[in-house]
N, C-alpha and C positions, 0 to 999 in steps of 0.2 A: 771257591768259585761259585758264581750265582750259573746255577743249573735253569733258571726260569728266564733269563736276562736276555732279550733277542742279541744277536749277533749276525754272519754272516746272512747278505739276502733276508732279513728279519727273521731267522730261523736261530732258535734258541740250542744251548747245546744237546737239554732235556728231550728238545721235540726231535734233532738229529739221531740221537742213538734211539728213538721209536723207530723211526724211519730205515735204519739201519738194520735193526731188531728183525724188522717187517721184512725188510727183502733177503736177511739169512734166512730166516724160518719158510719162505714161500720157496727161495732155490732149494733152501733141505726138503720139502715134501716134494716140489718137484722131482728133483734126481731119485725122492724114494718110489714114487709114481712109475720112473722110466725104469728102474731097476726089476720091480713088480712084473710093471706090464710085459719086461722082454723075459722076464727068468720066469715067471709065474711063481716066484719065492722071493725073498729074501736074505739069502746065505750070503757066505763070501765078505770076503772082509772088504772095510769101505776104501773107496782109493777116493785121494785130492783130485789126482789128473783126472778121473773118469767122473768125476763131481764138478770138475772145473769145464771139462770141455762138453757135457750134457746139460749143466743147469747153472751153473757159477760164472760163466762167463756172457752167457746171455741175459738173468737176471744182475748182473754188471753192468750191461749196455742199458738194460730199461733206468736203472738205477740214474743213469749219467746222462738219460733223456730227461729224466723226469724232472732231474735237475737243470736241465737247460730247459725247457717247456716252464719252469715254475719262473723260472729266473726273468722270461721273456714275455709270457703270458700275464702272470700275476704281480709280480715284486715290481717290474718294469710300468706295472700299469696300474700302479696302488691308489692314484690319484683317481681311478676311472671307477666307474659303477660297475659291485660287480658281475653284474649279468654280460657285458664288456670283455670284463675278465673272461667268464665260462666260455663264450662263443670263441674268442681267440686262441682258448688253452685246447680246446675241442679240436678246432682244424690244426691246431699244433701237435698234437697225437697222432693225429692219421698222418700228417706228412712225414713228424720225424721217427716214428714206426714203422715207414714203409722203409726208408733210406737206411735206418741202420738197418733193418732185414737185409737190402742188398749190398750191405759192405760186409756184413756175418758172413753172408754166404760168398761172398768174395774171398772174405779169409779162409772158411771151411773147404771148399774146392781146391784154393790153392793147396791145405796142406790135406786134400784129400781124407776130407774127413765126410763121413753120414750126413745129410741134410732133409730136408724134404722135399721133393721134385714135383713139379708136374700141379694139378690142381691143389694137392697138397701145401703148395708153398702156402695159398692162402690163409691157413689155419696161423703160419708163422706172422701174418700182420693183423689176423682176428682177433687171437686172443692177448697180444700184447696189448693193441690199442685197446679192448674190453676191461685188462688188468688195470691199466694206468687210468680209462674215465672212471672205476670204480676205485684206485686213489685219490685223485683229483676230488672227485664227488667230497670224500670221506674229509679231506685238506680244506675244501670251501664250508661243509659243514660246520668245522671244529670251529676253522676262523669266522663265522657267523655266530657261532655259540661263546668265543670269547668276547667279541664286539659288542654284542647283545648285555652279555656281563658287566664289560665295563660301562657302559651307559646305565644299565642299574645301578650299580657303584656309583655312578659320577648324579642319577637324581637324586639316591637318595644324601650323597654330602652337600648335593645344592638344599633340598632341604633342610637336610641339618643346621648347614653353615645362614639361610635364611629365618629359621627360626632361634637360632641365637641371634642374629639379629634384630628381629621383634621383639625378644625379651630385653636385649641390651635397649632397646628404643622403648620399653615400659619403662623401664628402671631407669632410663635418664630424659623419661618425657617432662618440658617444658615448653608451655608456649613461645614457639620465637618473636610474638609481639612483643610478651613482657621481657626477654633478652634484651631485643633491642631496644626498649623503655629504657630498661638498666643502663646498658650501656650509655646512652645519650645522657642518664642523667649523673653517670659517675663522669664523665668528660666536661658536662655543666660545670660541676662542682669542683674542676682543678681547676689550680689555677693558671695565669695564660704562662706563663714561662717553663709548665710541664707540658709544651708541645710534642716530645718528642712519647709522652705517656701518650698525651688523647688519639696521636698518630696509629700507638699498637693497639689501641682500645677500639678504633676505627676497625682496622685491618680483624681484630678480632671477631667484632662482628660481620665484616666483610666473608670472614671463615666460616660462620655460621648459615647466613643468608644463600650461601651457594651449598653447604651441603643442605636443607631442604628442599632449596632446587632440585638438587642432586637424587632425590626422595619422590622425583613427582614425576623425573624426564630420563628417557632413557638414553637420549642423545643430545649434547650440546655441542658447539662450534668450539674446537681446540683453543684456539684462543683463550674464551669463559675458564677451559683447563689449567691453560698456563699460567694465568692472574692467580686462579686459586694459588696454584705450587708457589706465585713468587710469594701471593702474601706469607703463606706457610712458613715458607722460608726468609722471608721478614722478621715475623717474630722470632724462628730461632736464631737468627743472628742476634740477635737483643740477648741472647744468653750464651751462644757462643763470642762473641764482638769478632774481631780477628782473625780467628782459628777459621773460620767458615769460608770458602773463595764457593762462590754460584756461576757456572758458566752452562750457557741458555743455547743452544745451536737447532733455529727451528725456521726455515724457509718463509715468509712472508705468505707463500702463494699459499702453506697450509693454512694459515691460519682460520679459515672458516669451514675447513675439513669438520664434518659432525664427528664424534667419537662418543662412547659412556663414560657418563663424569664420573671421578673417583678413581682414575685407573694411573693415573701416575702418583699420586700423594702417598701411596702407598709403601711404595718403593723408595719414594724420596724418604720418607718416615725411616725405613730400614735400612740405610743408608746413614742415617743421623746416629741409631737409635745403637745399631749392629756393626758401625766401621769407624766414624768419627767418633762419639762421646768417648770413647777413655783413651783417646789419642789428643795427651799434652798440647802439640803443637797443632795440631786440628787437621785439615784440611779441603781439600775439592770436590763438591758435588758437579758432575756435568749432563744435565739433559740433551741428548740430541735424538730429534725425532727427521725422516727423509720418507721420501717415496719413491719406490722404486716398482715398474711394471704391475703399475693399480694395488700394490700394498701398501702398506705404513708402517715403517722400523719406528721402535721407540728403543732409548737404549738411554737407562739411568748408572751411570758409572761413578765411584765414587774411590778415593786413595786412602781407605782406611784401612782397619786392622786384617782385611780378609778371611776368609772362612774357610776351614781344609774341608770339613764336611758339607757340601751346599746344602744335601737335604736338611740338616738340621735346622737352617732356615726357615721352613715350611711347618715345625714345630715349636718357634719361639714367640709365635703369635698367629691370629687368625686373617692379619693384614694381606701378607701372601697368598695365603691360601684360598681366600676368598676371591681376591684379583685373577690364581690360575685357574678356580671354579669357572669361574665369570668368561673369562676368554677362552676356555676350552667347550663351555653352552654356547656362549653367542657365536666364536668364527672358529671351531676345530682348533684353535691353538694353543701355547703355551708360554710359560716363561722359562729362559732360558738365561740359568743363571753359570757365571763363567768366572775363571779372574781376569782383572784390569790391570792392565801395566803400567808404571810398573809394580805396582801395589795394590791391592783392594780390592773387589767388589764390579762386577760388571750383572747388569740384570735385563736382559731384551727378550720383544716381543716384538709378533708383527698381526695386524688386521688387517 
């Protein structure tokens, strides 16, 4: 069982038994508090029932506020700034601290039990609401001090993952003038009935030409994107033949949508590289990219061999990982990698 792993309400099972921990140990000094205070000792053996109906059932109800306070105030409002969050968890304290106060004592009088009367009740909505903002407080720090973490974590892999990039870009620095020289003059030099050569020799450097683009701009029109993927995916048909089926599903009206170039070749790459190539009979790559309420889904699926472990995708090259760097600095998000039915590989994201 991953102890770190959020679950319900994004609350981990690690973080739960803290929490849990927290509100035994405060009823246990509690109830040792009330015992103190009334016997001026400690003697006498411990009872449940006289633990449960002095401090076990009240730090129960704070337990089951906090939890609906957290659930309403923060987890419901994770989208929001959180100083948002504090102001709404704040007046959610004092409401739902007064209300359970007056159903305790609803229950306590019905079965005629001890309470506190008179000016007194107030200490009963003082110090709960005091306990739970100096929870709360304690709950936004932590999750500030984790956020704060992973954004360390996530500059320092964009540097990493950038600086292997500049060294891979020393080690394979060539002018793309003299590329394209070359190219032009190995396509000179066939002859004319190897059309179907000077074609991928074209599109080869058509590959080139866009990623220096790619190098100098941080946003092109999705379209410039798609051409790239087709030629990509041009040339590997010249080596799959057959085996390869390309289906393209991208709305017209996006097509001058700006996006970061390089973010679907990636995936179409792992797709070729991790589902099709060792599958005999081959098969279908499908781009489909929509928009829905000012997003942009992109969803590269493909019916190859499929993966049981997705993460290990993320460790079979630096293609992915670089795409999920990228889109988790530029728009907060991710790649979400799935399977496809009925076979393969599904890999989506949204901007």
């Amino acid at each position: 069982m991953n102890w770190t792993r959020k679950h319900v309400l994004g609350i981990s099972p690690l973080e739960l038994v803290a929490i849990l921990s927290l509100y035994l140990f405060f009823s246990v000094l509690y109830y040792v508090v009330l015992r103190y205070n009334g016997n001026g000792n400690l003697d006498g053996v411990f009872s449940f029932s006289s633990y449960w109906y002095t401090a076990g059932m009240q730090y129960s109800c704070y337990l089951i506020e906090s939890l609906v306070i957290y659930s309403i105030g923060v987890y419901s409002l994770k989208r929001k700034r959180m100083l948002v969050q504090l102001i709404v968890t704040f007046f959610l304290i004092l409401i739902f601290t007064y209300f359970i106060r007056e159903l305790r004592y609803i229950y306590l009088d019905y079965n005629k039990m001890g309470r506190l009367v008179g000016t007194g009740e107030i200490w009963d909505w003082y110090i709960p609401s005091l306990f739970l903002m100096v929870q709360f407080g304690c709950i936004f720090g932590y999750r500030y001090f984790v956020e704060n973490q992973r954004k360390l974590k996530l500059e320092a892999e964009l540097r990493q993952a950038a600086l292997k990039s500049e060294l891979s870009a020393i080690k394979a620095q060539l002018n793309p003038h003299f590329l394209y020289n070359v190219f032009n003059t190995i396509n000179a030099s066939l002859p004319p009935e190897n059309e179907k050569t000077r074609m991928m020799i074209a599109q080869l450097s058509d590959l080139f030409r866009y990623q220096l683009k790619a190098s100098k701009e941080e946003l092109v029109p999705l379209r410039e994107e798609l051409d790239f993927v087709k030629s990509y995916l041009d040339l590997e048909k010249a080596r799959f033949e057959n085996r390869l089926t390309v289906k393209i599903e991208v709305p017209q009206a996006l097509y001058d949508v700006k996006i970061p170039p390089m973010l679907l070749q990636p995936l179409v790459e792992n797709s070729l590289k991790h589902g099709l190539a060792d599958l005999v009979e081959g098969g279908e790559i499908r781009i489909k990219i929509y928009k829905e309420e000012n997003k942009l889904y992109f969803e590269v699926a493909d019916t190859g061999v499929g993966i049981a472990d997705k993460s290990l995708l993320f460790d079979k090259g630096v293609g992915l990982t670089n795409t999920n760097l990228r889109l988790e600095k530029m728009y907060h998000s991710s790649l979400h990698i799935s399977d496809n039915q009925p076979r393969g590989t599904k890999v989506a994201f949204a901007i």
